[in-house]
N, C-alpha and C positions, 0 to 999 in steps of 0.2 A: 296317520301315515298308512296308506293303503296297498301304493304299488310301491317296496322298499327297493325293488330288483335287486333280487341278493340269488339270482337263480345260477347267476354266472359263474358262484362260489361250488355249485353244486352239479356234478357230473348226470346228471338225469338219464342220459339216453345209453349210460354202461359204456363209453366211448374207449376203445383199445388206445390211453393214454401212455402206454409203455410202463416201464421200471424202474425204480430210482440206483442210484448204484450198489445200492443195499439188497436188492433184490425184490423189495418190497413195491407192489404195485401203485400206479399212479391212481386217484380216484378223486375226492371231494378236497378241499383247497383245508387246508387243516388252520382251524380256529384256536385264537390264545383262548386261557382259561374265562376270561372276563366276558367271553361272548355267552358263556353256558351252551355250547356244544347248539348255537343257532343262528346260522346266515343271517336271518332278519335281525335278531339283535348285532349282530358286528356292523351291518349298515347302519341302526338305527343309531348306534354309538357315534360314530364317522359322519356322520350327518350332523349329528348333534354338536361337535364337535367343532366341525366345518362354520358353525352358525354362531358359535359362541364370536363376538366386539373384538375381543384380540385377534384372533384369526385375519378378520375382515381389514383389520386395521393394520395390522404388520405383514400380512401376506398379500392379501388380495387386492387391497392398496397399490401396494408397488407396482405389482403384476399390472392393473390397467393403468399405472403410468408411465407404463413401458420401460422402468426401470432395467440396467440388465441384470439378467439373471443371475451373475455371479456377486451381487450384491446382496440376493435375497437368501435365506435360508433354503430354498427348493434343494432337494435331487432330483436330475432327469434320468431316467434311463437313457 
């Protein structure tokens, strides 16, 4: 897996993302413990994830059968 684009997770360009109400500055998208503190592993995980039969078959299933969505497990924003 070559291009994982896990770049989005990652502020690169120092962007003035504001403050939380903590005071604490905004910066890189903060990873659980199981990523080991690395973007490409949290996509690599979610990809993997994504690919696993069940997925395919309880989620993405419905979804191209246009099932509606309050049927499926989804949350949208």
């Amino acid at each position: 897996m070559t291009n994982l684009m896990s770049e989005f997770l990652e502020n690169r360009f120092h962007l003035d993302l504001e403050v939380k109400q903590s005071g604490e500055k905004i910066g890189d998208v903060g990873l659980p413990p199981w990523a080991n503190d690395s973007t490409r592993e949290f996509i690599k995980k979610h990809r993997e994830a994504l690919e696993l039969d069940y997925v395919g078959q309880h989620y993405v299933g419905q979804r191209m059968r246009k099932e509606p969505v309050q049927e499926t497990n989804f949350l949208i924003w």
